[in-house]
Backbone as CSV, one residue per row, in Angstrom:
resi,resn,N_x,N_y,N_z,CA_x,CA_y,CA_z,C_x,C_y,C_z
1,UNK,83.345,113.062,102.257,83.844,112.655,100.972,85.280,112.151,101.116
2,UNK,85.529,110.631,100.542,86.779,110.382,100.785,87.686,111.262,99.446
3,UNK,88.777,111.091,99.875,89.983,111.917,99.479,90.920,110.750,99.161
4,UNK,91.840,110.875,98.215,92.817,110.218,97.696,94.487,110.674,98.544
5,UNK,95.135,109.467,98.528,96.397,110.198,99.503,96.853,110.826,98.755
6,UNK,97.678,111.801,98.833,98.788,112.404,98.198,99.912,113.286,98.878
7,UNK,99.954,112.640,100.056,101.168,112.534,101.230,102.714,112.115,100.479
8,UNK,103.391,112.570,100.041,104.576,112.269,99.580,105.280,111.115,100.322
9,UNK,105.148,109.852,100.087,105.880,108.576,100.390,106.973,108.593,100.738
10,UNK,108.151,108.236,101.965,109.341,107.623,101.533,109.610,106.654,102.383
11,UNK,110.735,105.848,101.838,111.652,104.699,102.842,111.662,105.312,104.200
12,UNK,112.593,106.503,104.106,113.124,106.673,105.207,111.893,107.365,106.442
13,UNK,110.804,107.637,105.752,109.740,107.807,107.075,108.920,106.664,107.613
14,UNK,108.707,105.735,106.444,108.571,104.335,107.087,109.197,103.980,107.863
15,UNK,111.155,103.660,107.915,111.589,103.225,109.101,111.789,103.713,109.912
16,UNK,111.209,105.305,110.106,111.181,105.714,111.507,110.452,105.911,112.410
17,UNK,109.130,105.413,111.307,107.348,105.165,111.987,107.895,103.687,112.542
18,UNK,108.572,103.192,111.670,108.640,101.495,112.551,109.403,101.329,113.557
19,UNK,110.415,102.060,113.849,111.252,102.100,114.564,110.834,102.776,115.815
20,UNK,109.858,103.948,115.651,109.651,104.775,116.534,108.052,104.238,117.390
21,UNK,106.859,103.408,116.669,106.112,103.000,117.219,105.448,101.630,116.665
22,UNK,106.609,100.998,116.376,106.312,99.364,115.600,107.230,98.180,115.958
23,UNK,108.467,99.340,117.312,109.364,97.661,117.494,109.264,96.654,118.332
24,UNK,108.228,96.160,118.213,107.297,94.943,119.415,106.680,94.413,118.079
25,UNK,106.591,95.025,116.688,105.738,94.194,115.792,105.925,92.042,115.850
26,UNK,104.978,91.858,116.057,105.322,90.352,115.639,105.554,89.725,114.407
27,UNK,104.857,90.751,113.158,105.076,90.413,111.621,106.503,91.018,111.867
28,UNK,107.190,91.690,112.161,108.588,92.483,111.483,109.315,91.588,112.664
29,UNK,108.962,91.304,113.899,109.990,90.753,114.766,110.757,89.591,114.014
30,UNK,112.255,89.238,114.782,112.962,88.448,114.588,112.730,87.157,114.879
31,UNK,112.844,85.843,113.895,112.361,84.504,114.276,112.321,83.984,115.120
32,UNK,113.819,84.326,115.953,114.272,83.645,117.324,113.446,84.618,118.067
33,UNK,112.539,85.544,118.427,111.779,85.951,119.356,110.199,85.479,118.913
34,UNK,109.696,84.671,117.809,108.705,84.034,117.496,108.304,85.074,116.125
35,UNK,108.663,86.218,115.656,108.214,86.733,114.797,108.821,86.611,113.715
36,UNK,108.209,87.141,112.376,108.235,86.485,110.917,109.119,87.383,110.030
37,UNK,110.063,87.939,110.467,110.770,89.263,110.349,110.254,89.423,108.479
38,UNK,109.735,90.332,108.426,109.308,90.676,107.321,109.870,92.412,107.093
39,UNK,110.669,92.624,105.905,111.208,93.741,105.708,110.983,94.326,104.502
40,UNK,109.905,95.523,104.704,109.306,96.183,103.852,110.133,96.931,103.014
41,UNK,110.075,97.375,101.889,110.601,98.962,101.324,109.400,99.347,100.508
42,UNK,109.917,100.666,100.732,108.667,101.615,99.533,109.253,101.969,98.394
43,UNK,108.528,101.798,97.155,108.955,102.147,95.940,108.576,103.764,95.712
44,UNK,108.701,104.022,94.307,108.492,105.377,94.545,107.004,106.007,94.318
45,UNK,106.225,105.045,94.123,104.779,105.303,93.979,104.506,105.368,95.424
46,UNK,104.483,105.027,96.579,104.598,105.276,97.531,103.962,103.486,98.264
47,UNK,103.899,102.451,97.583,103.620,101.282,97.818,104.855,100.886,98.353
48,UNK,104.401,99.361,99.545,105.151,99.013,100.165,105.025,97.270,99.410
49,UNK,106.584,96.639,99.863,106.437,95.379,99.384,107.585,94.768,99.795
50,UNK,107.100,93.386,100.358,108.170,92.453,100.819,108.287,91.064,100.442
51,UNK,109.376,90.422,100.321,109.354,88.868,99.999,109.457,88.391,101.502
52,UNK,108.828,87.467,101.426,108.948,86.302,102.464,108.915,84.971,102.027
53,UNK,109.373,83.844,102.738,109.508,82.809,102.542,108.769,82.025,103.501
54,UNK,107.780,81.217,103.347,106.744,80.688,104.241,107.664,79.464,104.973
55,UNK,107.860,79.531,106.332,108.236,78.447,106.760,107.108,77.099,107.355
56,UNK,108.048,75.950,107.281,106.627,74.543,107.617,105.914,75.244,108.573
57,UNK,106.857,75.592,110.424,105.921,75.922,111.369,104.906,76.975,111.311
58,UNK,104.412,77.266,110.033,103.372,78.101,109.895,102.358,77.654,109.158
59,UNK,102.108,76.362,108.838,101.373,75.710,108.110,99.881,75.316,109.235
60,UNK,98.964,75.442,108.531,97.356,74.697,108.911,97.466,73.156,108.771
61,UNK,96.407,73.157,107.332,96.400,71.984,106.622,97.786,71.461,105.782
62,UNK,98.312,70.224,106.214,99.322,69.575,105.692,99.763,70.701,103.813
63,UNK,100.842,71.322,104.449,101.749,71.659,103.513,101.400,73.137,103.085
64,UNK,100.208,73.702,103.790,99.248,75.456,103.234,99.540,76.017,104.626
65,UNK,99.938,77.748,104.146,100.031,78.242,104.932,99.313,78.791,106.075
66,UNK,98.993,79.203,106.933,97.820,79.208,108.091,96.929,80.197,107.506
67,UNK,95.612,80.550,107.257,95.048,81.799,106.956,95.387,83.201,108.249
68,UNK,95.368,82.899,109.275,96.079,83.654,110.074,97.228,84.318,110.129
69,UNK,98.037,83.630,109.338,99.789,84.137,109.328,98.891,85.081,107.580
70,UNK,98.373,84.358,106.878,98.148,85.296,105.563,97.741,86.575,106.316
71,UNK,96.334,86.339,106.787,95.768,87.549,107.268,97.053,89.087,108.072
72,UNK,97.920,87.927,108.748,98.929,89.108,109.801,99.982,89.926,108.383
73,UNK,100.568,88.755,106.985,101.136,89.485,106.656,100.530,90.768,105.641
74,UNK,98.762,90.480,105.513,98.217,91.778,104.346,98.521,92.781,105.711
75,UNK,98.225,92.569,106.839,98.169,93.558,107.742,98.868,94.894,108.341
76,UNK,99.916,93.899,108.009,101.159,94.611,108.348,101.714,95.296,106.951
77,UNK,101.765,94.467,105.574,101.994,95.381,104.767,101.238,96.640,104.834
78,UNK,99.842,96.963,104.949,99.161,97.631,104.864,99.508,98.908,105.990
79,UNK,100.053,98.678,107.168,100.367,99.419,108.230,101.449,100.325,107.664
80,UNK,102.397,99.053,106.690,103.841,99.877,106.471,103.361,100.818,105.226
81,UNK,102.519,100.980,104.696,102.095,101.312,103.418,101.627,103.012,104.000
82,UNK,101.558,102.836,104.908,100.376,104.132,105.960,101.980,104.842,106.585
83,UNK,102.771,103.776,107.019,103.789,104.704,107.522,104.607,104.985,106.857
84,UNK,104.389,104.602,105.726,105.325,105.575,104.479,104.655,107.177,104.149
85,UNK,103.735,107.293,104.546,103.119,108.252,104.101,102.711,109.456,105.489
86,UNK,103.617,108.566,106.543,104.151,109.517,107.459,102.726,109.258,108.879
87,UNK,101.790,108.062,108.261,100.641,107.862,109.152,100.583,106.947,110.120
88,UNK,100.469,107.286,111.190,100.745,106.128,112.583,98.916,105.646,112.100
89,UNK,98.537,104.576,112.578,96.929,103.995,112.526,96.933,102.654,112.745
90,UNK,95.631,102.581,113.146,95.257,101.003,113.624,94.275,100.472,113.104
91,UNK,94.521,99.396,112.893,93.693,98.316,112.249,92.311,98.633,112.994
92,UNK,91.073,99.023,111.947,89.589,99.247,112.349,88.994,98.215,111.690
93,UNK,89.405,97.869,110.798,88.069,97.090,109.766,89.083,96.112,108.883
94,UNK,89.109,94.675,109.141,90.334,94.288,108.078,89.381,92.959,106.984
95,UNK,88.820,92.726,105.931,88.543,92.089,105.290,89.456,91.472,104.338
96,UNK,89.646,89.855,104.319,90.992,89.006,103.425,89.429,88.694,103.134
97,UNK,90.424,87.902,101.503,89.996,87.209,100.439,90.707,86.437,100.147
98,UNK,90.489,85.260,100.637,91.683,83.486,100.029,91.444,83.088,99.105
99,UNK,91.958,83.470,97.840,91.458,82.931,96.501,92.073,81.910,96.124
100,UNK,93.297,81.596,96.708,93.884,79.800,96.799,94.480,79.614,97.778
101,UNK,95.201,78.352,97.884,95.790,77.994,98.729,97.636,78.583,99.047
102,UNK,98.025,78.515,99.715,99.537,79.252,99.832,100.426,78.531,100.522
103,UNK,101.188,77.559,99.315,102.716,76.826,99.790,103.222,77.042,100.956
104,UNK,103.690,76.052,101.808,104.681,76.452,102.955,105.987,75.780,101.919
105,UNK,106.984,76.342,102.501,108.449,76.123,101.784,108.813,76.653,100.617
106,UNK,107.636,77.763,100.451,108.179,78.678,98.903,107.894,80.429,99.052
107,UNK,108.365,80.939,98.818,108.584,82.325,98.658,106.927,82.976,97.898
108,UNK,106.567,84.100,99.181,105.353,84.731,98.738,106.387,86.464,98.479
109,UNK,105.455,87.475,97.792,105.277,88.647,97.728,104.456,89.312,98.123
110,UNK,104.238,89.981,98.875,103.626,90.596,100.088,103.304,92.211,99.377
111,UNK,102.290,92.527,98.954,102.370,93.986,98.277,101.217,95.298,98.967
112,UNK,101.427,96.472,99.495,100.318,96.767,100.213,100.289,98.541,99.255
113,UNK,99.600,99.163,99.049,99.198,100.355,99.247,97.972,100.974,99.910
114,UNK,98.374,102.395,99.981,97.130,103.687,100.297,95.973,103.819,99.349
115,UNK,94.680,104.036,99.852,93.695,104.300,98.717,92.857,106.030,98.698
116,UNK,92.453,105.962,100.288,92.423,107.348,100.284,91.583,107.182,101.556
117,UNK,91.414,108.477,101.895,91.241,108.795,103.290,90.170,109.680,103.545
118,UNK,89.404,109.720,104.527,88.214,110.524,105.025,88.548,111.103,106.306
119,UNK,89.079,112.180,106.762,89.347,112.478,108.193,90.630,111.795,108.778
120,UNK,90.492,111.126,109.764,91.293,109.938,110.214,91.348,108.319,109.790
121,UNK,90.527,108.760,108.935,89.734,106.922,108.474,90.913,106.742,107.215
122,UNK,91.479,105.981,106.848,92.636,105.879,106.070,92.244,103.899,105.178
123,UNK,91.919,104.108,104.213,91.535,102.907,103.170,92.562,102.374,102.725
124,UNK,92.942,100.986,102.616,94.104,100.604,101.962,94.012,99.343,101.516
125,UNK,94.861,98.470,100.674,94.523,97.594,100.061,96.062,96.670,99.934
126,UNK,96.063,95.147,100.195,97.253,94.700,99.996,96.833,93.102,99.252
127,UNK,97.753,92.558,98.570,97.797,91.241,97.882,98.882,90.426,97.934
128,UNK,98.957,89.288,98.363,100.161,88.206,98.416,100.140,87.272,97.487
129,UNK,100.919,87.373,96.457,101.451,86.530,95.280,102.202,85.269,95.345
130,UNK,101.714,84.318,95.199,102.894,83.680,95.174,103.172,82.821,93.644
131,UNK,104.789,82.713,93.266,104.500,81.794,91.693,103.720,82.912,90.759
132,UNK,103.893,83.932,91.025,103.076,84.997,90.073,101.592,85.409,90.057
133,UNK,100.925,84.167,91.271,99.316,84.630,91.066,99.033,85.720,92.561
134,UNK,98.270,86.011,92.434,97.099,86.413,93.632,96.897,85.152,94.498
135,UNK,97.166,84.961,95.730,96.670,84.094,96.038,95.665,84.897,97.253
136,UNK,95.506,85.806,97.993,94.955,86.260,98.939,94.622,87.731,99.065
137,UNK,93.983,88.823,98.946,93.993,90.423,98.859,93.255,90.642,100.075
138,UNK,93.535,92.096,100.592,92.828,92.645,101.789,92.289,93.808,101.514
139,UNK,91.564,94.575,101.907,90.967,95.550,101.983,90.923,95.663,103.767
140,UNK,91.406,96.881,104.111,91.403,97.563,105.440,90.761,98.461,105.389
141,UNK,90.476,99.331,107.116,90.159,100.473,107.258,91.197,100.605,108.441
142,UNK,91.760,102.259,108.403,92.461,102.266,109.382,92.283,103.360,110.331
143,UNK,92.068,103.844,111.545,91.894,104.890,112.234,93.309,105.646,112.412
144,UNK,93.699,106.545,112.086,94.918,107.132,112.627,95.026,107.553,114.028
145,UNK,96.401,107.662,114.705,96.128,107.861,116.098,96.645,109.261,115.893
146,UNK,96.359,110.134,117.075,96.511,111.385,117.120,97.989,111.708,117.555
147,UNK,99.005,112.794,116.211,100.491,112.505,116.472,100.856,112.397,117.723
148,UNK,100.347,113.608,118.687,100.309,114.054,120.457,99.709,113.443,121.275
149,UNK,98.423,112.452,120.684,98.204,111.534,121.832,98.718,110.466,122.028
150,UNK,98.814,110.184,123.323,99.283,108.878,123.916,97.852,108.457,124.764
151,UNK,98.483,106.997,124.061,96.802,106.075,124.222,96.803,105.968,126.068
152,UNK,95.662,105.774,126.122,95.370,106.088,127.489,95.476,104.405,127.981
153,UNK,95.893,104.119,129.093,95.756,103.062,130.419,94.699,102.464,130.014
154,UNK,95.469,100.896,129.434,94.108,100.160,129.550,92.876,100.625,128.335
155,UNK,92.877,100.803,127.600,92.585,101.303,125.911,91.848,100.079,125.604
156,UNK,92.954,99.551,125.104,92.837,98.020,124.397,92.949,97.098,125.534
């Protein structure tokens, strides 16, 4: 039976889940190392949310943003949404929904929360706005990793 979170949220355990097993992220890395530096905070519901600004070199089709770069940023909100709530986990199951198209050269909102959890299995859900609509939502599944284990040689 899944279970609803109710892990007490904060900022400051997010940036030390990110800091402590997220600083190689390519969504949070810095531009000049190829990543999209994206900088989360948690509100006090325990949701995470970031602005970004879509640059051209991330575009597909003339002037829309890549579905790939969409897909990386529900992803990562969704990660930071888990490490607010004090949960290291990995992407198991990630389903997007492109319900329009998404500007390069204009500012998206990036929004992710927790839904609830079965064991290690951790449900979550994120949406990127841009101009006020929905343009894209995710639904994840996430496996948590074990606090004491360290992933073994060659894993992934």
């Amino acid at each position: 039976m899944a279970t609803h979170i109710t892990i007490a949220a904060t900022e400051q355990t997010r940036k030390s889940l990110q800091s402590q097993f997220h600083s190689h992220c390519h969504a949070c890395g810095m531009p000049g190392s190829g990543g999209l530096d994206l900088h989360f905070v948690t509100d006090s519901d325990g949701n995470v949310a970031t602005d970004w600004f879509c640059p051209g070199n991330c575009q597909s089709y003339e002037g829309i943003l890549h579905g790939g770069v969409i897909a990386t940023l529900l992803d990562s909100a969704m990660v930071h949404a888990l490490f607010a709530r004090g949960i290291v986990a990995h992407t198991a199951e990630l389903r997007v929904r492109y319900r329009r198209p998404v500007r390069i050269e204009n500012s998206v909102r990036v929004t992710a929360c927790t839904q609830s959890h079965t064991g290690p299995l951790h449900l979550t859900s994120a949406t990127l706005i841009q101009d006020g609509v929905p343009c894209a939502t995710a639904r994840a599944k996430f496996m948590a990793v074990p606090s004491s284990a360290a992933l073994p040689e060659g894993l992934f």
